[in-house]
N, C-alpha and C positions, 0 to 999 in steps of 0.2 A: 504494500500500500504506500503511495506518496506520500509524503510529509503535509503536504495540504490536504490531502484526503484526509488524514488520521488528524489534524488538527479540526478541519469541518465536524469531523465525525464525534471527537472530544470535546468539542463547544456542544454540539446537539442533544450529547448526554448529558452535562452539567447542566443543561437547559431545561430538558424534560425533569431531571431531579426534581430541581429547583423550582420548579413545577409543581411536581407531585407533593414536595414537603409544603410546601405555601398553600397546599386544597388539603393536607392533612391538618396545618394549621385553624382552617376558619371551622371546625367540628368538634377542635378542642374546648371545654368550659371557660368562659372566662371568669379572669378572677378580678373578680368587682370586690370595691372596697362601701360598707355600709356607710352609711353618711355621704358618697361622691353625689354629684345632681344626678337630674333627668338626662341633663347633655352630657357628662361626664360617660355615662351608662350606653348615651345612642351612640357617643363616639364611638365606644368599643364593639356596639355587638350590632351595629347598623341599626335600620329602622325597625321598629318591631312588627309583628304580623298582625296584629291590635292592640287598641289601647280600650282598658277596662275602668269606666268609672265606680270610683268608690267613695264612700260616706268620709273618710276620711285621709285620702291621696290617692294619686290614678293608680294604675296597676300597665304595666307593658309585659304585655304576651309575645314570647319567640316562642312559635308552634313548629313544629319540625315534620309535623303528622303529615300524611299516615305513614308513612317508611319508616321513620325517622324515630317514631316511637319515643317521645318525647317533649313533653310544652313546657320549658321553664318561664316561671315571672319573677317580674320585677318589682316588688310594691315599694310605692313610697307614702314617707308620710307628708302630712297639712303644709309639713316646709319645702317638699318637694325634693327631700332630701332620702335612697334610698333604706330602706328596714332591712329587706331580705329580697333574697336572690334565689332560686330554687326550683328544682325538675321535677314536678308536680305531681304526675304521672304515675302515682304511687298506690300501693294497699291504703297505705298510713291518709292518706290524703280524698280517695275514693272516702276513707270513712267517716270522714267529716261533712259528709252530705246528711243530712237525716229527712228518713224518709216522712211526707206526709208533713211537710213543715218548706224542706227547702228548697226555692224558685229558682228558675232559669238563671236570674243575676247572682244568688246564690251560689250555682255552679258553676258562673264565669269564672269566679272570681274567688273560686275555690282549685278548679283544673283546669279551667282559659274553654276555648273553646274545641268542639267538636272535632272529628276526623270527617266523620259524614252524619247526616241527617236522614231518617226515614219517618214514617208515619203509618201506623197500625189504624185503619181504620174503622174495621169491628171494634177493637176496643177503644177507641177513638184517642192513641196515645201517640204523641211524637218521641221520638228513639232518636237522641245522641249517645254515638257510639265513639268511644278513646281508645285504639290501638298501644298498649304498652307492654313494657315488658314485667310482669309482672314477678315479684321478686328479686329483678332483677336476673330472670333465668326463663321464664315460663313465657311465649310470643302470647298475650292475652288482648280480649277485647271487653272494655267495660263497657256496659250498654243502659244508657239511663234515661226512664222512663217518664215522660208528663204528664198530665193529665188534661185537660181542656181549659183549666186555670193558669197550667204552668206551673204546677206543683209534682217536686219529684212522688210520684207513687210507686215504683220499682226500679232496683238493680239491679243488673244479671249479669256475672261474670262470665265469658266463654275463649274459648279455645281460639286463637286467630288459627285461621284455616290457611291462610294465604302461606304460609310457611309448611305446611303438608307435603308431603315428599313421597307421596301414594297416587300421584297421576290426576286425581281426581280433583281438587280443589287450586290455588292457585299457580304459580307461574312455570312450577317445577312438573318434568315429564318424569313418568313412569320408570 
């Protein structure tokens, strides 16, 4: 090989690296400091996928769903100044829903919002569904139920299918 070939060839690699490590970068957590601002926060992690009002400081949602399996927020408080930072997406966090009490804003702003949306209409319920990983190990899907008021009346935890390696359910063949 030429000296000019093997150097084209040698910059190409350190390119594509350099590449790869800077897209492995933007999926690392960042590490926010409590107290920074709002702008402090968007600087680092871009804009967010929404923003959630609250009784007491916005909330900014990075939803990463559905793949991603993943919504961290960012709540601040009345100063505008972050509280906590946190991947929501949890058992721990699912159970702070109660059922027969807590609404639609409720559950914003408790796990951000949905992957998908459906609606039961014999039972006349709408179904937000949260792809995570559940324990940290288990590919799960929460699915949380309304009622015609907008009150959680049921949660059903299930199996994400989409991860199934039996031909039959998502992306993977037989």
């Amino acid at each position: 090989m030429k000296s000019s070939q093997k150097t084209i060839v040698q910059t190409a690699a350190a390119a594509i690296l350099t590449l790869a490590l800077s897209a492995c970068a933007v999926w690392q957590p960042a590490t926010l400091q409590l107290g920074e601002t709002e702008q402090q926060v968007i600087s680092q992690l871009g804009a967010p996928t929404a923003r959630i009002p609250s009784d007491d400081g916005d909330i900014l949602e990075y939803n990463r769903n559905p793949w991603g399996q993943a919504t961290h927020l960012a709540k601040f408080g009345p100063d505008r100044k972050l509280r906590s930072y946190e991947q929501v997406l949890t058992t721990q966090h699912f159970a702070k829903i109660t059922l027969n009490s807590a609404t639609k804003m409720d559950v914003l702003r408790t796990v951000g919002h949905p992957s998908e949306t459906s609606y039961l209409p014999r039972q006349q319920l709408e179904v937000w569904s949260y792809h995570y990983r559940e324990s940290g190990a288990w590919n799960s899907v929460m699915h949380i139920h309304f009622n015609q008021n907008g009150i959680v009346t049921l949660m059903q935890n299930t199996q994400d299918l989409r991860f199934e390696n039996d031909g039959m359910f998502g992306f993977f063949g037989s």
